[in-house]
N, CA, C and O atoms as a printed pandas DataFrame, in Angstrom:
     atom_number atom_name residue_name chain_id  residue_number  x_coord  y_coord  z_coord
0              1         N          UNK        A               1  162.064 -126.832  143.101
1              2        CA          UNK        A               1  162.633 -126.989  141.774
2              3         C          UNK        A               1  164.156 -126.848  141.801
3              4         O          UNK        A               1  164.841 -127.606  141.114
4              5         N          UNK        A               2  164.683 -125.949  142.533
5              6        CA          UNK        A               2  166.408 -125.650  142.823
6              7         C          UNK        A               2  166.897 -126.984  143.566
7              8         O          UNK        A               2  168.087 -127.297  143.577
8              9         N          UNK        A               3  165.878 -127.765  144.198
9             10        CA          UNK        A               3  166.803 -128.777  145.014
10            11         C          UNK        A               3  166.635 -129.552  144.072
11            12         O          UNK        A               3  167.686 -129.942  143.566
12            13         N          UNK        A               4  165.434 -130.047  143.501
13            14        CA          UNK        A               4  166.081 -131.197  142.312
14            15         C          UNK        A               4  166.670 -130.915  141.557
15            16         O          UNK        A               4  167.315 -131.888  141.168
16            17         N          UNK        A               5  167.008 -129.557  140.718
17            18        CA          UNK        A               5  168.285 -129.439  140.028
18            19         C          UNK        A               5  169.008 -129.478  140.388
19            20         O          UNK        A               5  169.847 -129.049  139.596
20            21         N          UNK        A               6  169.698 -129.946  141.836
21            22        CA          UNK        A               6  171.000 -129.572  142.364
22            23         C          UNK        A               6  171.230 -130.938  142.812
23            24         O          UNK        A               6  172.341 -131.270  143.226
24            25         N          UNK        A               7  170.224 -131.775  142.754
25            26        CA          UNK        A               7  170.311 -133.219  143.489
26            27         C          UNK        A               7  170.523 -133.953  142.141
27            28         O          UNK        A               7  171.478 -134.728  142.103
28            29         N          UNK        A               8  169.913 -133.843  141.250
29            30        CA          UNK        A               8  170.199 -133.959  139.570
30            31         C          UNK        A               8  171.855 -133.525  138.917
31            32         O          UNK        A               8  172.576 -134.252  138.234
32            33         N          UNK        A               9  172.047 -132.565  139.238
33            34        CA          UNK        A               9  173.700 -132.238  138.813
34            35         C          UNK        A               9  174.892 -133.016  139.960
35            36         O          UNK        A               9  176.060 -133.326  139.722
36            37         N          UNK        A              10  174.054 -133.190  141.324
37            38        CA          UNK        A              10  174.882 -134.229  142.075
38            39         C          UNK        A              10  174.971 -135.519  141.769
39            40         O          UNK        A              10  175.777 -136.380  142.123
40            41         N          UNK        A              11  174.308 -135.540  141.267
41            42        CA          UNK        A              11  174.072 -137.336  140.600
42            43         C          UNK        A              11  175.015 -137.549  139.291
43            44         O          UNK        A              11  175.805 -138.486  139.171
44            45         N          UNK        A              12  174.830 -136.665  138.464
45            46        CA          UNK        A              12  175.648 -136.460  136.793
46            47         C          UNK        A              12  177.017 -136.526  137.505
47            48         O          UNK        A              12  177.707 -137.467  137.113
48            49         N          UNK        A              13  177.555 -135.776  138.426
49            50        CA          UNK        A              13  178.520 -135.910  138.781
50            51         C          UNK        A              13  179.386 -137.058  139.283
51            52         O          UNK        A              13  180.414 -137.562  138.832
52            53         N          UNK        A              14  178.730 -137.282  140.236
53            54        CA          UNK        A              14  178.799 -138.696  141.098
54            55         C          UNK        A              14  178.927 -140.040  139.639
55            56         O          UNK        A              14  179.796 -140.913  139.651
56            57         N          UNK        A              15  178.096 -139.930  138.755
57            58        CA          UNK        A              15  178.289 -140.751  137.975
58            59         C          UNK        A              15  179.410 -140.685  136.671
59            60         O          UNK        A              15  180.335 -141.391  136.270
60            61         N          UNK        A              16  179.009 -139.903  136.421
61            62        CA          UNK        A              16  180.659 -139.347  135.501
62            63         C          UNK        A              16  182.041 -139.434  135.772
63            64         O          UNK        A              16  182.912 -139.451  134.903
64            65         N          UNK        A              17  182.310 -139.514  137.515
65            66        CA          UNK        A              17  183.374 -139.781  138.232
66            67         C          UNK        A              17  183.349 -141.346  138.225
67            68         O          UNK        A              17  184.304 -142.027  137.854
68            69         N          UNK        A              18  182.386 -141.748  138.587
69            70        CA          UNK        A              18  182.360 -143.378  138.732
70            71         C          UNK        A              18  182.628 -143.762  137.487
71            72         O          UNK        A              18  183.098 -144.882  137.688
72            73         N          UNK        A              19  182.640 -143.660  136.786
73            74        CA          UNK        A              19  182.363 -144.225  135.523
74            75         C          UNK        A              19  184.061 -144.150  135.036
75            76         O          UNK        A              19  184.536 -144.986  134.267
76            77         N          UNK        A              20  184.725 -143.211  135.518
77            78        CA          UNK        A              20  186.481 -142.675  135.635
78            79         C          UNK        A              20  187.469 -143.523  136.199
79            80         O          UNK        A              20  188.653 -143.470  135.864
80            81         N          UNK        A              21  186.990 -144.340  137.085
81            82        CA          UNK        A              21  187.653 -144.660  137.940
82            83         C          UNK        A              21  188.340 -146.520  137.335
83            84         O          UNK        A              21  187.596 -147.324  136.774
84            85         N          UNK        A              22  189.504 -146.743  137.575
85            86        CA          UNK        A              22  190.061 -147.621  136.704
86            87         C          UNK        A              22  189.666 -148.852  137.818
87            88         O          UNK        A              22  189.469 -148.756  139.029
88            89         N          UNK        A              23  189.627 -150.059  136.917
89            90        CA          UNK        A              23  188.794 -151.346  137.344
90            91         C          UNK        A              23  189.966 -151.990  138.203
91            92         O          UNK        A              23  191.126 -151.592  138.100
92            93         N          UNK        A              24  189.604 -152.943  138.999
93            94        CA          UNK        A              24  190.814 -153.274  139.867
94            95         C          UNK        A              24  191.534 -154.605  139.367
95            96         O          UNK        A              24  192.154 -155.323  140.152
96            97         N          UNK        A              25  191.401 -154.905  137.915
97            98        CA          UNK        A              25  192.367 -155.841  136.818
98            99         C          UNK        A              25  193.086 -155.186  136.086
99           100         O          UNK        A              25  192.731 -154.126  135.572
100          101         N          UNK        A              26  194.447 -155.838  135.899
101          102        CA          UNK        A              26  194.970 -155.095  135.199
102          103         C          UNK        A              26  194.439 -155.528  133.420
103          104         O          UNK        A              26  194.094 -156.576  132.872
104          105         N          UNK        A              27  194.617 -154.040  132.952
105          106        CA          UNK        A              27  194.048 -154.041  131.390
106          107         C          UNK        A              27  195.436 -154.371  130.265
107          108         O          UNK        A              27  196.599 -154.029  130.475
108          109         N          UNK        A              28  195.035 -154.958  129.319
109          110        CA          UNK        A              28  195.570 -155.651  128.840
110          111         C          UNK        A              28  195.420 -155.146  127.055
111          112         O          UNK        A              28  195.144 -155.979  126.192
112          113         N          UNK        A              29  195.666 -153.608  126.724
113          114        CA          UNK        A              29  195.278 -153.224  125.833
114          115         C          UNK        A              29  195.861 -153.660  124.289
115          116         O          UNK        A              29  195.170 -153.543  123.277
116          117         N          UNK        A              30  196.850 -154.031  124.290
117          118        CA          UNK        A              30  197.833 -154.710  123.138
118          119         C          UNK        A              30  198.435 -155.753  123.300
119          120         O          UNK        A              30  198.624 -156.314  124.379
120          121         N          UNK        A              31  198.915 -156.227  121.862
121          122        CA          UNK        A              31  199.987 -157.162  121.516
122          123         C          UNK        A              31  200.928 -157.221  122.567
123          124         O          UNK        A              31  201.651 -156.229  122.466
124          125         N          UNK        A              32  201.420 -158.270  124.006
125          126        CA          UNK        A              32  202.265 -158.308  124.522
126          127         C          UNK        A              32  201.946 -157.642  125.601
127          128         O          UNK        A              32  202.919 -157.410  126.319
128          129         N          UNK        A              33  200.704 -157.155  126.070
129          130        CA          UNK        A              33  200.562 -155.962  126.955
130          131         C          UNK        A              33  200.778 -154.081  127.229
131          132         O          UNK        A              33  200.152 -153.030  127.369
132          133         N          UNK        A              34  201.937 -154.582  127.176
133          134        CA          UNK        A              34  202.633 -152.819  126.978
134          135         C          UNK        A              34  203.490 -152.517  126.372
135          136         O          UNK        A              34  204.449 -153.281  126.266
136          137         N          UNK        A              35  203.472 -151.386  125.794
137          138        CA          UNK        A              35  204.398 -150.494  124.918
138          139         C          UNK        A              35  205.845 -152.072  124.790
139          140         O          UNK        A              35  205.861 -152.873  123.856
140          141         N          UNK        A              36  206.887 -152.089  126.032
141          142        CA          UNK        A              36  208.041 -152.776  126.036
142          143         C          UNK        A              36  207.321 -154.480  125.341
143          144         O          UNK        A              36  208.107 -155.157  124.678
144          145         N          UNK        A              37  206.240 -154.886  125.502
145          146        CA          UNK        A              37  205.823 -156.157  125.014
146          147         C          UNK        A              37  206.621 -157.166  126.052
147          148         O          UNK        A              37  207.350 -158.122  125.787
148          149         N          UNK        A              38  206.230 -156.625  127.307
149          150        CA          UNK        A              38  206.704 -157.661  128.016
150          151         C          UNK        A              38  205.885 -159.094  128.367
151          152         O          UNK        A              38  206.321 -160.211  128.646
152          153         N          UNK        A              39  204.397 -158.538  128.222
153          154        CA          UNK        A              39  203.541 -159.872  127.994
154          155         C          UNK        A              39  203.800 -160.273  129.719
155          156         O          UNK        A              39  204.524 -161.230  129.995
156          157         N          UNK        A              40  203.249 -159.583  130.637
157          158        CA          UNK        A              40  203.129 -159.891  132.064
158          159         C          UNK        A              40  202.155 -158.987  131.980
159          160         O          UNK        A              40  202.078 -157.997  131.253
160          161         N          UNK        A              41  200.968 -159.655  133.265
161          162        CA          UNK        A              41  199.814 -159.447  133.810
162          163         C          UNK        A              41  200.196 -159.097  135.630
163          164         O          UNK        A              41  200.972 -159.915  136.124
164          165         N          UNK        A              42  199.845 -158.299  136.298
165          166        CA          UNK        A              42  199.902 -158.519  137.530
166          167         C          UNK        A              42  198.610 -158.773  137.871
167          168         O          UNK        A              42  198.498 -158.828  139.096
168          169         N          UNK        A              43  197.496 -158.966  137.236
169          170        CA          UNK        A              43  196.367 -159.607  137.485
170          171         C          UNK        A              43  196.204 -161.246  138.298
171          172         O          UNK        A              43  197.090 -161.992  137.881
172          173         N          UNK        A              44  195.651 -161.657  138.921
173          174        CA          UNK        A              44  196.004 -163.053  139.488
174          175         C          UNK        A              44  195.084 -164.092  138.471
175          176         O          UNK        A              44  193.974 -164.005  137.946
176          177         N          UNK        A              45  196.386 -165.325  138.496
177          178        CA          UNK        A              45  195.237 -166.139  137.788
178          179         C          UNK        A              45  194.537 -166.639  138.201
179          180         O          UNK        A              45  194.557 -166.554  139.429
180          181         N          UNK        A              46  193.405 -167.521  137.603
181          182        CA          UNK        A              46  192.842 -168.726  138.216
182          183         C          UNK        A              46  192.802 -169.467  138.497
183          184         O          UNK        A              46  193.405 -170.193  137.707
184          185         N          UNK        A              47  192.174 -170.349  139.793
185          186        CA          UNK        A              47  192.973 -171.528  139.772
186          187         C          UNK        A              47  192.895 -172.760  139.089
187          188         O          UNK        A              47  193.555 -173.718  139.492
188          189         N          UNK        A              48  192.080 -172.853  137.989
189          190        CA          UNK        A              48  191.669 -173.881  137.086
190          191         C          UNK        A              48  191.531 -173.164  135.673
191          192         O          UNK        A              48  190.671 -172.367  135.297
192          193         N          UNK        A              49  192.551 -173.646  135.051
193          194        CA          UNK        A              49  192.588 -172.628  133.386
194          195         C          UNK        A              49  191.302 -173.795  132.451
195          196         O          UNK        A              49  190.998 -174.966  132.681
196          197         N          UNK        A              50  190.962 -173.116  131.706
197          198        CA          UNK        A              50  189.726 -173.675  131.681
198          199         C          UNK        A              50  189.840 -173.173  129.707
199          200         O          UNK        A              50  190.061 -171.996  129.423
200          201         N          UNK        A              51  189.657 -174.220  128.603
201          202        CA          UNK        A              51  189.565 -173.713  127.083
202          203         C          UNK        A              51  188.508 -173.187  126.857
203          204         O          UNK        A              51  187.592 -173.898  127.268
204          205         N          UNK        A              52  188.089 -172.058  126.289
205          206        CA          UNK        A              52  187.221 -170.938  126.023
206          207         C          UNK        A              52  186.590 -170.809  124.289
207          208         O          UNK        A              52  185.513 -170.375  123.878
208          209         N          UNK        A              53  187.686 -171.342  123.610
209          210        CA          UNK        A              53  187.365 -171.663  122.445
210          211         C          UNK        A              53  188.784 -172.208  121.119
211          212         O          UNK        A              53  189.836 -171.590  120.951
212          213         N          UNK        A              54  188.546 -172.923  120.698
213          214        CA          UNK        A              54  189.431 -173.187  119.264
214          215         C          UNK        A              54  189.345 -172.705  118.135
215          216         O          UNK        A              54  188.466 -171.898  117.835
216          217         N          UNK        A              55  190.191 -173.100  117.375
217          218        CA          UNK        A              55  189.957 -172.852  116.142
218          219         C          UNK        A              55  190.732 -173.822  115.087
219          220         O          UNK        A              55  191.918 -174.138  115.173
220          221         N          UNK        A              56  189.910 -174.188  114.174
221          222        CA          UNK        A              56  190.670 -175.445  113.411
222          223         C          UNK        A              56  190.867 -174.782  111.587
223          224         O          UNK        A              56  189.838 -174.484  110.981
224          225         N          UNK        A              57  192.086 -174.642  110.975
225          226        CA          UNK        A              57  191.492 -174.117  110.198
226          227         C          UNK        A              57  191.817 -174.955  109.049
227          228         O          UNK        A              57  192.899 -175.540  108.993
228          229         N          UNK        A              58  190.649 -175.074  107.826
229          230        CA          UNK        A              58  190.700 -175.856  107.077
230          231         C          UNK        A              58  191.325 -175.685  105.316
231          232         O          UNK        A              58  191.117 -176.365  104.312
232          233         N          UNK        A              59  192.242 -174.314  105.590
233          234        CA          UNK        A              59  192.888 -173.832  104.442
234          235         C          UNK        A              59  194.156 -174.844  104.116
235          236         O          UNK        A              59  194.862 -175.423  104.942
236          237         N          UNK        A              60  194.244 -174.891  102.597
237          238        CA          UNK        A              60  195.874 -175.403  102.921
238          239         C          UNK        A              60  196.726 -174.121  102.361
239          240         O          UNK        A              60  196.284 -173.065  101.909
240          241         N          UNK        A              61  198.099 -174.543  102.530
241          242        CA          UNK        A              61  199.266 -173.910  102.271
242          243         C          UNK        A              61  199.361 -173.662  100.938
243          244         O          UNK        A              61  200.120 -174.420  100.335
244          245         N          UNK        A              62  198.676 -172.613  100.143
245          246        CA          UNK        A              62  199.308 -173.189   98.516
246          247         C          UNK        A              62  200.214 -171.943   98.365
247          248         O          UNK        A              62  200.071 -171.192   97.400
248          249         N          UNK        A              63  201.346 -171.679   99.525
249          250        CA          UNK        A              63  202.327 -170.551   98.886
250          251         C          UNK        A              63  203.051 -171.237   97.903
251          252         O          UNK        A              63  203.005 -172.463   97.800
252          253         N          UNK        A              64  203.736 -170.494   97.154
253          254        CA          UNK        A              64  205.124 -171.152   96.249
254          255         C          UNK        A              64  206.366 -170.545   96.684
255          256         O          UNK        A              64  207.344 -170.960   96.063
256          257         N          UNK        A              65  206.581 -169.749   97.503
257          258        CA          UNK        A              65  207.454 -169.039   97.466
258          259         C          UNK        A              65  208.186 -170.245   98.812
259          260         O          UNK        A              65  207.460 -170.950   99.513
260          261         N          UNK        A              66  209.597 -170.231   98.902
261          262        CA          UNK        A              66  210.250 -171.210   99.403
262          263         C          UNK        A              66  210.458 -170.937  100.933
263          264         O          UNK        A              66  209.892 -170.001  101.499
264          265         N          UNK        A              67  211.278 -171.781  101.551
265          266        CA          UNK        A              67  211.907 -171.407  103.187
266          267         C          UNK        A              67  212.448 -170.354  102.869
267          268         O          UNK        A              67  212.763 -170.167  101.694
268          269         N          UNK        A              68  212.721 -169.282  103.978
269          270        CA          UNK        A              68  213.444 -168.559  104.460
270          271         C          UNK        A              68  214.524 -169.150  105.452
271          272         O          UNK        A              68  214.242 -169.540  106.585
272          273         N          UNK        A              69  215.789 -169.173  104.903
273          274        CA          UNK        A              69  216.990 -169.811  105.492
274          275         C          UNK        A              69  218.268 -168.629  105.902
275          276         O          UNK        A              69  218.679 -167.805  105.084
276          277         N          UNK        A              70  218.603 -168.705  106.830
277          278        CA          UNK        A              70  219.938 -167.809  107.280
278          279         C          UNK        A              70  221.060 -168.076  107.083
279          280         O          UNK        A              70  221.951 -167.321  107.472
């Protein structure tokens, strides 16, 4: 009974650590990437970029309010 509890808490362990350990892509958590928004990946790309999905949208424009000019 002591060795399977101890082979049982080796395992919780072993997995709780694994589960810690950061993936070997880089993560890409925000707008721009990081804090500075530099919007670079050191992740590698692929070699065939490939469209994943669109979007078409069928609203129109009914602002009234005019250009913004400088």
């Amino acid at each position: 009974m002591r060795k399977m509890k101890w082979i049982m808490t080796a395992l919780l362990i072993c997995l709780l650590y694994g589960s810690t350990l950061p993936g070997n892509t880089d993560d890409w958590p925000m707008f721009q990437h990081d804090p500075q928004h530099s919007g670079y990946s050191s992740s590698p790309m692929p070699e065939s970029l490939k469209e994943v999905w669109t979007n078409e949208s069928h609203c129109m424009n009914t602002s009234t309010s005019g250009d913004i000019s400088a």
